[in-house]
C-alpha positions in Angstrom: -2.2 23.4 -3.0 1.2 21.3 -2.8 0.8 17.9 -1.0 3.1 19.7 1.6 0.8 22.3 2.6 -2.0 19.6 2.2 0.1 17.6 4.8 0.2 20.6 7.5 -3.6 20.5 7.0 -4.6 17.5 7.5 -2.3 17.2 10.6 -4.3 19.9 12.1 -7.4 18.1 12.3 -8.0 16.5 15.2 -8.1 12.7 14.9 -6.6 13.0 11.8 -3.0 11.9 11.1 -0.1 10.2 9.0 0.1 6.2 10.1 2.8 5.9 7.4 6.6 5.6 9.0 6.5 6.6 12.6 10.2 6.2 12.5 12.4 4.8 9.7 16.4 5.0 9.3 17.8 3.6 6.2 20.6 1.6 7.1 24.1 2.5 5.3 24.0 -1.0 3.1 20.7 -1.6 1.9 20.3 -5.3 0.3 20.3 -5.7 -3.0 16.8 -7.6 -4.3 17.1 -11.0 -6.2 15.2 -10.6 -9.6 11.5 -11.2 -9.8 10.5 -13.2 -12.6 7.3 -14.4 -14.3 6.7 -18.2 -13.5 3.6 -20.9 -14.5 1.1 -19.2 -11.9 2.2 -15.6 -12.9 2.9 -15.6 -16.1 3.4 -12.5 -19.0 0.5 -11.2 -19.6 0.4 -7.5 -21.9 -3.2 -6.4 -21.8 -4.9 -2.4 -21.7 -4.6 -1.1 -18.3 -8.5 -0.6 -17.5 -8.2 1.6 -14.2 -5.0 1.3 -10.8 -5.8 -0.2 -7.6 -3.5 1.7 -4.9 -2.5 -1.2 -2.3 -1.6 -0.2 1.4 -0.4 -2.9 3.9 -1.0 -2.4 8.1 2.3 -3.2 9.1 1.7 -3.7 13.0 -0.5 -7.1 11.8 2.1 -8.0 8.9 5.0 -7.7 11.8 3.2 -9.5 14.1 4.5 -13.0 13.6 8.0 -11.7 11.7 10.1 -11.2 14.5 12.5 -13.9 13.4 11.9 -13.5 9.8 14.9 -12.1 8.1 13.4 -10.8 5.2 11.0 -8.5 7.1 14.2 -7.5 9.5 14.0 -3.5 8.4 10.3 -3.6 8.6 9.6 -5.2 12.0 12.8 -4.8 13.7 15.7 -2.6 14.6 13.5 0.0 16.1 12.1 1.2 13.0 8.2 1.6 13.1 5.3 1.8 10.6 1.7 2.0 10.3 0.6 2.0 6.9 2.7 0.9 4.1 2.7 1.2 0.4 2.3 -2.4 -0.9 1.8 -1.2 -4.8 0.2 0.5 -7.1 -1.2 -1.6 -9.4 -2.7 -1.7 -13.5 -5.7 -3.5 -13.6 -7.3 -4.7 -16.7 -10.5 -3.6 -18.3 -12.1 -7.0 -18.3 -11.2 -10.0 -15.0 -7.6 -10.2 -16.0 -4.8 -7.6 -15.6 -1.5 -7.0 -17.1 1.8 -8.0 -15.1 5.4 -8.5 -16.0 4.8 -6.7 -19.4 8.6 -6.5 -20.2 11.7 -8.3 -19.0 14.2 -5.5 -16.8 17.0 -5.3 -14.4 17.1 -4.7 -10.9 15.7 -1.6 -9.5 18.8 1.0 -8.8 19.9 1.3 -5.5 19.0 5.2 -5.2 15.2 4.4 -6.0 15.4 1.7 -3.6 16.8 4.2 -0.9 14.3 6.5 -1.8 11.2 4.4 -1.9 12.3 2.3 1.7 10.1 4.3 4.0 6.8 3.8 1.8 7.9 0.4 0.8 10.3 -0.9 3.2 11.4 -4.2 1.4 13.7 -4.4 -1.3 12.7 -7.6 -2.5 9.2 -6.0 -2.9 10.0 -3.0 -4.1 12.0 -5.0 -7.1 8.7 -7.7 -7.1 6.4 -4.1 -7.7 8.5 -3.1 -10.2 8.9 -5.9 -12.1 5.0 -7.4 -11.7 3.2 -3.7 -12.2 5.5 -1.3 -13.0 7.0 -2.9 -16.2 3.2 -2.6 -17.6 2.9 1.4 -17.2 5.1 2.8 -20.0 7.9 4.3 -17.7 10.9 3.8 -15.7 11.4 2.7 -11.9 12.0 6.0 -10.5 8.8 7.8 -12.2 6.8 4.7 -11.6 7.7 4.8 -7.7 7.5 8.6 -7.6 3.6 8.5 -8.4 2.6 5.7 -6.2 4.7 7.3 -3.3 3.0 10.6 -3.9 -0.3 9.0 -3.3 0.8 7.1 -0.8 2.2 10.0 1.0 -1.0 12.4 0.4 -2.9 9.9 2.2 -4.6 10.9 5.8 -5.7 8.4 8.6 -8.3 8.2 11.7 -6.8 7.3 14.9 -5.6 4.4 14.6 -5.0 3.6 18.0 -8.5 4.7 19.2 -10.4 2.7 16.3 -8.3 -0.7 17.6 -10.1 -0.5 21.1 -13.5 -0.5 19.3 -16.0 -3.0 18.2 -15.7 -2.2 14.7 -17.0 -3.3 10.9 -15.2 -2.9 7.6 -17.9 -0.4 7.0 -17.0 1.5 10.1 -13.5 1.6 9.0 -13.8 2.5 5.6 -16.0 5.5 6.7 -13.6 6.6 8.7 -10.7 6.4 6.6 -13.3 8.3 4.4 -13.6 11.1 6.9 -10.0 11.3 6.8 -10.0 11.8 3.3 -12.2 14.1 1.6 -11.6 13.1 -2.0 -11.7 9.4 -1.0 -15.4 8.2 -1.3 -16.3 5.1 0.8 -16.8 3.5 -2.4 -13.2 3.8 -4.2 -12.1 1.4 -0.5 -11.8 -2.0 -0.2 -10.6 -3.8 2.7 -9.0 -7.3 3.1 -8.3 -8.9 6.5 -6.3 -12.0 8.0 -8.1 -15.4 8.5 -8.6 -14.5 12.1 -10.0 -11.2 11.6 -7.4 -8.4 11.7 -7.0 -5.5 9.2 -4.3 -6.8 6.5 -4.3 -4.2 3.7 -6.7 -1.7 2.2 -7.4 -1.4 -1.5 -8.0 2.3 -3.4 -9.9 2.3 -6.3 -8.2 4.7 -8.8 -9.5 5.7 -12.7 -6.7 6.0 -15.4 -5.5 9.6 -14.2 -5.6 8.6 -11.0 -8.5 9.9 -9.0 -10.5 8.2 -6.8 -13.2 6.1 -8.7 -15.8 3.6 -7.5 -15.0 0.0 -7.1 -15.8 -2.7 -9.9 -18.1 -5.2 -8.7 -16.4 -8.5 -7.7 -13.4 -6.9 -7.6 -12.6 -8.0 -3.9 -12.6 -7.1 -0.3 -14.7 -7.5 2.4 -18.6 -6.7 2.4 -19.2 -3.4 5.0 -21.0 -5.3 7.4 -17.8 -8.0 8.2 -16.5 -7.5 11.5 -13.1 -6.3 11.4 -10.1 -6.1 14.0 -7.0 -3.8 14.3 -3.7 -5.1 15.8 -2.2 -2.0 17.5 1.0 -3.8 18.3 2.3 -5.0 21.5 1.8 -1.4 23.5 
């Protein structure tokens, strides 16, 4: 099956829906990113990549406190609106370390960055992904954001809406999003929330070919029995 006709599927589920860009328009001038460059605390580092980690954000607790932040301006303002977002998609390392900013490189073109704006709607971290992760994978900005956007995009979701008006636990959560996903086992999820609680980002444990594996030990997250919180937004 094509992703498309996995889409109409998964749409026809009850309870069972995209929380990706609810609405996104790409201005006419996008920004143009600033390089991102290794430093003291995130230095070069070329090592085998081990397994991926697939990194989503939940943008209505990200935009919470940005309304004045002019970086996040596309994201949390101007009448665009997102659920989910694609943070990354990341090489980890086969032992505790992982490889990032393999190879020095330009900015990312403006067409991938127009094309990669409603997954990842930041051009400073779209360049930041690029430069950190993607530099490490043997391939070029626009194959390396085509794969992480395809997973990203064949991605399903619970209702969000209805789990934010419920006492809920990580483990809850993750089952659910787990429900939503067939292939996605409870154990390829880890979830990582705000010092006050709320949903921040979720974590997908991929192999090498990119299929849902089982998360390393100590590899982060939050244990399943952690009370968790979903900001809905102000509605």
């Amino acid at each position: 099956m094509t992703l498309k006709i996995l889409a109409g599927l998964a749409l026809a589920i009850p309870g069972i829906a995209q929380a990706q860009a609810n609405q996104c328009v790409i201005p006419r001038n996008v920004a143009t990113p600033r390089p991102d460059l290794p430093s003291p605390d995130q230095p070069k580092r070329v090592l085998p990549i081990g397994s991926y980690t697939l990194a989503i954000t939940w943008a209505p607790e990200y935009c919470r406190n940005k309304a004045n932040d002019r970086s996040a301006r596309f994201q949390c303002g101007g009448g665009n609106r997102f659920g989910f977002t694609l943070h990354g998609l990341w090489p980890d390392g086969v032992g505790k370390e992982w490889p990032q900013y393999c190879t020095a490189t330009a900015i990312v073109p403006k067409k991938v960055i127009r094309d990669t704006l409603c997954s990842t709607p930041s051009p400073q971290l779209i360049q930041h992904e690029w430069a950190k992760h993607g530099t490490c994978m043997q391939t070029t900005p626009a194959n390396y954001f085509r794969t992480s956007t395809r997973l990203y995009y064949a991605l399903r979701y619970p209702d969000m809406n209805a789990l934010s008006r419920k006492s809920l636990t990580v483990g809850d959560f993750s089952a659910a999003l787990s429900r939503a996903n067939p292939r996605l086992p409870v154990t390829s999820i880890r979830v990582t929330e705000t010092r006050q609680g709320w949903l921040d980002e979720v974590w997908l444990c991929m192999d090498k070919a990119f299929r849902y594996e089982r998360c390393q030990p100590n590899s982060g997250g939050l244990p399943a029995t952690a009370d968790l919180k979903i900001w809905r937004g102000r509605r």
